[in-house]
C-alpha positions, 0 to 999 in steps of 0.5 A: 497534525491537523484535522480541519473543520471550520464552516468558513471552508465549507463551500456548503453545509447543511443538517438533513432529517432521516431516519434513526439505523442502528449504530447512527447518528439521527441526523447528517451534516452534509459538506460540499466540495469539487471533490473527495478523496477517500483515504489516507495513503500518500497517493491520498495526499499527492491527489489533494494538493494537486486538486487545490493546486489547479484552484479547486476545493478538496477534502480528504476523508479518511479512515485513518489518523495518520496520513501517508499510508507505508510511506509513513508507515515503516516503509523508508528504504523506497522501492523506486526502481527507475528514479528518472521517471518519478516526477512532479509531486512524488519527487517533491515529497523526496526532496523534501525528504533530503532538505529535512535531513540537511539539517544538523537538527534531524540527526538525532541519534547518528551524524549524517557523516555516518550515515553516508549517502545511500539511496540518495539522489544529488545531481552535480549539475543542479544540487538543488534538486537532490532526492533522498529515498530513505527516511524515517517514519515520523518525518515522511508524515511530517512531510506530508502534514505539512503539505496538507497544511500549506495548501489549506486542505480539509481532513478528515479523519477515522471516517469509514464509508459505511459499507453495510448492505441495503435491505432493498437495493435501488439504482445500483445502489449497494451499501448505505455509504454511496448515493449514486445519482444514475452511474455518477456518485453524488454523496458518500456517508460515514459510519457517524452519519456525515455526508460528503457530496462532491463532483468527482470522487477519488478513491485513494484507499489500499482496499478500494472500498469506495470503488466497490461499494459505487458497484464499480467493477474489480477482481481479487486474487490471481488471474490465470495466465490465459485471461490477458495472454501472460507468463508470469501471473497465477499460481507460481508452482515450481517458480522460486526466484529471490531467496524466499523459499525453503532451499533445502529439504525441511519436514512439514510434520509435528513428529518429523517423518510421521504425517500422522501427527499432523501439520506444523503451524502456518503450512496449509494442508490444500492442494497447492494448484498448477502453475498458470492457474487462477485463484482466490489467494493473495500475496501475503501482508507484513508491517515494515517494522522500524527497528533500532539498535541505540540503546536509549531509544530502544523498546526491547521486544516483548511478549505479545498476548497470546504468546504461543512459541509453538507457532514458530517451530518451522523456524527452527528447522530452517536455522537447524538447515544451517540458515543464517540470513535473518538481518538480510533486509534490515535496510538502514534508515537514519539515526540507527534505524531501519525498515526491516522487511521478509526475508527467507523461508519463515520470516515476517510474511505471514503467510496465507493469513490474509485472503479475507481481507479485501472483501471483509467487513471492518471487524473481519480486517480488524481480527485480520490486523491483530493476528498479523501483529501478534504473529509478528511481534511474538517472531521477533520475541521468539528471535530473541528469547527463545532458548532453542534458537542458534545463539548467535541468533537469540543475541543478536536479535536482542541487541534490537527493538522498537524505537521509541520515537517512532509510532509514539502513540502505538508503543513504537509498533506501525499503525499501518499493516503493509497491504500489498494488494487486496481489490483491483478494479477492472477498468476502462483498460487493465494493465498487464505484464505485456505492457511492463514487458513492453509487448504491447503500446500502452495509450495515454500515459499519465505516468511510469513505473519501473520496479520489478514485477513482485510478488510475495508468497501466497501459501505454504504448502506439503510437496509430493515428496513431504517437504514443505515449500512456499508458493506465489513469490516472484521477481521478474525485472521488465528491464524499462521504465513503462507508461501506465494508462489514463484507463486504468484509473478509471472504472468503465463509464457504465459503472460510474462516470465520477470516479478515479481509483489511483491506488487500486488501478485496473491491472493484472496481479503480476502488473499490480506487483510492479505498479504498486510501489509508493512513488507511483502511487503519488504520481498516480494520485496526482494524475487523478487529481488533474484529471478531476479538475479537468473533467469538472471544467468541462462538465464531462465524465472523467472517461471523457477527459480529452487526453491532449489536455491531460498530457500537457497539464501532466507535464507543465507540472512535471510529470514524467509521461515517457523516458523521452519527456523528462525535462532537465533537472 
């Protein structure tokens, strides 16, 4: 691991005088670069290495410790839909992901033989290009330490933009963390009092916080269907696709029958809304856990702090439905190891618990946080040990736990909650499902996406006949790979000329649902670091980037802009 800050690299640094606010240094150090790329997700890393690779100098500054976001977070069984169309430094980071498991050395606690050859990619007529979508955590971060490391990229790491509110507002400036110099931004500040100024500034965040404290335009929640002309965005009333969602009868109420005696925990007492209506929720957050079950490397599931088997009473009446599908999604990853995700009526989902998260402070996301984890460690504590589960199911789950070479400085538990969606900037175009759908030509390409379009639920809620039911899970497949447009990673040039956002692009939710995959993430962040470089060349605003110039640049460096475009591999 590698946080750089060596003065030789600095292409500028210089210490400024101000004056003392709570909770600050008394004084700044201000770094230079062609560009900044606040965050630390895999789209994060993908933007800087194309920055340095097109000659320019680049820092990544991010809240983080560990780089590659889900990636290396837990996510290893990759949702990637059509892999044709990922390229360039995205499929990159998967073939790295396959040459690292030729290696007799990284099958630690499983023989490659046994493992097999899923999710994997080896074309017959050109081997070398052979892809491998599955992985563990620690060596997906490796992977992209490594390409931090080989480009020679400064990092910087735990730097939060202070996103404090000014007293006095002035030229659109909101929070004390963003200088803007009219709509351009001309520096950032931490929370320590360090100052990066640049010429282009990338926003590669899951929250967007850079984007939104430059005044740049966005959305949170769920737009109606009559907003960009959908069918398949808001509320989802009545919608029940995949198996996420009580299929039988199942009371909500503490003394079933008697609503009296109150809600049982996690079910929501509001009115659930109409089909095709907005709203303010989101779908819900989880942590991709990395389980094992090799004895010597597993961390038995323990008790969480504040333990309250009460809170997963629900369950039992789902197992007394007759539900047995709690190992569904614990997709394998090597050496004995898995990417275990929701699954079901009352899984790791942590329904409703999250709808403050996109706007919160770093105190209210912190709480957030916790409360997702305590959630989902007691489940799986509850899974194992609690006598009133099925004891096919209590044994079975205790044959599982943390592994202990993973996340080896948090107690084998994922440092990163999976934020499937939070802000979404309302940009230069907004994708929507009419584009997915292929209802509409999309302009400007810059990359593809494939996946079904997803969405998890949003609220649990009392129907009108007393049952209980989830809300907001979808999956509709668009049937074709789809261009993404170069204005969706860009805010409108009013609001800031200097500006990409690859991660919390312009597009609808239920666009988002299928965009937000981490593949295209990676293609996203490099299409945002091409451009950068583009406009920084010509003195121009990144809306003003001549797309011809963009598109050849893309696919020099193999970019996949249209089925027709791959080259052969």
């Amino acid at each position: 691991m590698r946080l750089i800050s060596r003065l030789s690299r600095f292409v500028a640094v210089f210490a400024i005088a101000f004056s003392a606010l709570p909770g600050h240094a008394t004084a700044q150090q201000q770094s230079q670069y062609d560009v900044i790329v606040y965050g630390g997700t895999c789209a994060a890393v993908t933007t800087a290495v194309q920055v340095k690779r097109m000659g320019k100098s680049v820092a990544i500054v991010c809240p983080d410790k560990h780089l590659g976001g889900l990636s290396s977070g837990g996510l290893g069984w990759t949702d990637s839909g059509d892999k044709s169309v990922i390229g360039g430094l995205s499929r990159e980071f998967y073939q790295r992901v396959w040459q690292h498991y030729q290696s007799p050395e990284a099958w630690t606690w499983q023989t490659q033989s046994k493992f097999g050859y899923a999710n994997q990619t080896v074309p017959k007529d050109k081997p070398s290009d052979a892809a491998m979508w599955v992985f563990e955590p620690h060596v997906a971060e490796s992977i992209f330490e490594a390409m931090i490391d080989e480009n020679e990229i400064d990092v910087f790491r735990d730097q939060w933009i202070d996103r404090t509110p000014l007293e006095e507002q002035g030229a659109g400036q909101a929070v004390r963390g963003v200088t803007l110099d009219g709509s351009r931004i001309a520096s950032i500040r931490t929370l320590d009092g360090t100052v990066y100024a640049a010429k282009v500034f990338i926003d590669a965040t899951y929250e967007g916080d850079l984007m939104a404290a430059a005044g740049v335009n966005f959305h949170v929640g769920r737009e109606a269907n009559s907003v960009y002309g959908e069918q398949w965005n808001g509320i989802q009333v009545g919608v029940l696709h995949h198996k996420h969602h009580f299929t039988k009868p199942t009371d909500p109420y503490r003394i079933p029958g008697d609503p009296s005696s109150g809600l049982l925990p996690r079910i929501s007492a509001e009115d659930p809304g109409k089909r095709g209506e907005g709203d303010h929720r989101i779908q819900a957050y989880c942590f991709r856990m990395c389980l094992t079950n090799v004895d010597e490397n597993r961390i038995p599931f323990s008790k969480p702090d504040g333990y309250d088997a009460n809170e997963y009473e629900l369950l039992l009446r789902v197992f007394d439905s007759g539900w047995r599908e709690q190992f569904r999604k614990f997709d394998a990853m090597p050496n004995g190891k898995t990417d275990t995700n929701n699954h079901g009526p009352f899984s790791t989902d942590n329904i409703g618990m999250n709808y403050d998260y996109p706007n919160g402070s770093y105190e209210r996301r912190q709480e957030i946080i916790a409360e997702h984890e305590q959630y989902q460690k007691g489940l799986m504590y509850f899974m194992a040990n609690d006598p009133r589960v099925p004891a096919e199911v209590r044994e079975a789950m205790a044959k599982w736990g943390l592994p202990k070479d993973e996340f080896v400085d948090n107690g084998g538990w994922s440092h990163q909650l999976y934020i499937r969606e939070a802000r979404r900037m309302i940009g230069e175009y907004v994708m929507t499902e009419n584009d997915c759908f292929g209802k509409r030509m999309t302009p400007d390409s810059i990359g593809m996406g494939s996946y079904t379009l997803d969405s998890h639920n949003a609220q649990r809620y009392v129907k009108a006949d007393g049952t209980v039911q989830n809300e907001g899970d979808i999956g509709v497949h668009p049937h074709r790979a789809y261009e993404i447009a170069y204005g969706s990673i860009v805010p409108k040039q009013a609001e800031c000329e200097n500006l990409l956002v690859p991660v919390c692009v312009s597009s609808s939710h239920i666009a988002f649902g299928s965009i937000r995959m981490e593949p295209v993430f990676m293609i996203l962040g490099q299409s945002a670091g091409t451009a950068a470089c583009l406009a920084i060349d010509e003195g121009i605003a990144v809306q003003e980037v001549k797309y011809e110039a963009l598109k050849q640049q893309l696919l020099d460096d193999e970019q996949v802009l249209a089925k027709a475009s791959k080259k052969s591999r």
